[in-house]
N, C-alpha and C positions, 0 to 999 in steps of 0.2 A: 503359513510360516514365511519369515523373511528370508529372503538369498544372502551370504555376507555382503553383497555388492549392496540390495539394497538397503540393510541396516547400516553399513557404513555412510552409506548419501545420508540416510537419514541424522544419523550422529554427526557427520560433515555441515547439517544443514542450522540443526539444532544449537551445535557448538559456533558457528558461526553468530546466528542469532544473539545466541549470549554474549559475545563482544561487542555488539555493534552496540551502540550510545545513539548515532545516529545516521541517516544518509542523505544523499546529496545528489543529485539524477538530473537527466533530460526525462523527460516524458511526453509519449502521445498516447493519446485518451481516444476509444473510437467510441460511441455512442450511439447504435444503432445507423451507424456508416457517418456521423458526423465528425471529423476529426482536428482536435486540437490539440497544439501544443505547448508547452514550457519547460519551466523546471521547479523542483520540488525541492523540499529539506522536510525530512521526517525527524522529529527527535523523540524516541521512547521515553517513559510510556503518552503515547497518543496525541503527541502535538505534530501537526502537520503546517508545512506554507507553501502553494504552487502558485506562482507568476505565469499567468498563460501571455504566448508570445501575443497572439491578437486583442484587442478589444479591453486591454486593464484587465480584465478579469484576475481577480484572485480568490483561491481558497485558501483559508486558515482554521485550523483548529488548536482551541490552547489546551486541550486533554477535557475540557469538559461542554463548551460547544464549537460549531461550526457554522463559519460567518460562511457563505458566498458575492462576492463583491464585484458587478461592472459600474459603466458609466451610467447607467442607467437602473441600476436595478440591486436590491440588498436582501439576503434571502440569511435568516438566524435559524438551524436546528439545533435541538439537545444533542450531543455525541450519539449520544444510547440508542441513539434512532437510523442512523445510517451504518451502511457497511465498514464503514474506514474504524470505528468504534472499537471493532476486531480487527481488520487489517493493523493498524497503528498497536496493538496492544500482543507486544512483544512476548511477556510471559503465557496470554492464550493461546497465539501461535505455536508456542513452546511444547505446551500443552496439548494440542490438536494434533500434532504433526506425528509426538512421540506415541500415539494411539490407529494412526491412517496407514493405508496403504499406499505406498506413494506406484504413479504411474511415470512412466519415460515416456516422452516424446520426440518424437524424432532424432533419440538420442544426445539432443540438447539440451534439454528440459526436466525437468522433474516436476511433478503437478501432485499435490495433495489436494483434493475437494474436500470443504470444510463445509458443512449444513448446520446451521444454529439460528437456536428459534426460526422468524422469518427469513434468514440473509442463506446464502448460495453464496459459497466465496471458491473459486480457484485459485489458488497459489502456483505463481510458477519460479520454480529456483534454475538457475543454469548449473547443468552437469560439472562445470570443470570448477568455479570460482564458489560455486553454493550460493552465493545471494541471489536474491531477491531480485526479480528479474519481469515480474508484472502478478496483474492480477485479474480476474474477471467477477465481476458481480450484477445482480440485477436490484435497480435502482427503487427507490420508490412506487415509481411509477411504469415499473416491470420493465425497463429497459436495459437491453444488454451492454454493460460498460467493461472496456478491454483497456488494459493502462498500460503499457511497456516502458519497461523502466532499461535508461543507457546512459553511459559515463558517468558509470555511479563509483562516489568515493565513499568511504567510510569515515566515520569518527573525527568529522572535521570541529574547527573551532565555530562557532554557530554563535549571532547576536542572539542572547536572552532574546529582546526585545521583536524580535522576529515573529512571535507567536499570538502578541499581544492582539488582542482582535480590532477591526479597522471600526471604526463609527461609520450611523447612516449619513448619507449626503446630506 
């Protein structure tokens, strides 16, 4: 059974969810201790754009695939194959969350673990604000990816054309 504390986070978290349109972040991404950063704009359902500060690198997804993009190198998945497919996909989280147990951490944090099909997702929300605050999953190729997300706005004005996906070199 829930405590009212934690069914309120939950409905705090849930209800939040349903406002957001979209978000707007710093992010660093650790990847088996390699870390990189930029920033992001998520726009529900499932469109994602992050600018890594090093090396051009960008990821995009237009809700149905995801480009990854350097100078050197152009990498096309189906959405439905990577973790962001769920992370990005507002009403499953919706869904996931209103059925979990959620954990505290450190008292900052609130963390639901979501397991579907193959993906391992942790969600982490912050205690006072309820958004979306990182996430952890394991990749492809089994590797543990940690994203924290900072100086995140909500529901900003966002170019359409932001999601459109980049061509190969």
């Amino acid at each position: 059974l829930l405590t009212d504390g934690q069914a309120a986070n939950k409905d705090k978290i849930i209800k939040n969810l349903m406002n957001t349109e979209n978000l707007n972040f710093k992010f660093e991404q650790n990847i088996n201790g390699k870390i990189e950063n930029g920033n992001c704009t998520i726009q529900y359902q499932k469109k994602i754009y992050c600018k890594y500060i090093k090396n051009n690198k960008i990821l995009v997804s237009n809700g149905k695939s995801l480009v990854i993009k350097t100078k050197t190198s152009f990498y096309r998945y189906p959405l439905t194959k990577t973790p962001l497919n769920l992370i990005l996909d507002k009403n499953f989280l919706i869904k996931k969350i209103e059925n979990l147990k959620e954990k505290i951490l450190d008292k900052t944090f609130i963390n639901f673990e979501i397991v579907e099909k193959e993906n391992e997702i942790n969600l982490f929300f912050d205690n006072i604000t309820f958004d979306l605050v990182g996430w952890q999953t394991k990749d492809v190729y089994q590797n543990t990816n940690i994203t924290y997300l900072s100086s995140i706005k909500k529901n900003q004005q966002i170019d359409k054309d932001l999601f459109e996906l980049p061509k190969q070199n």
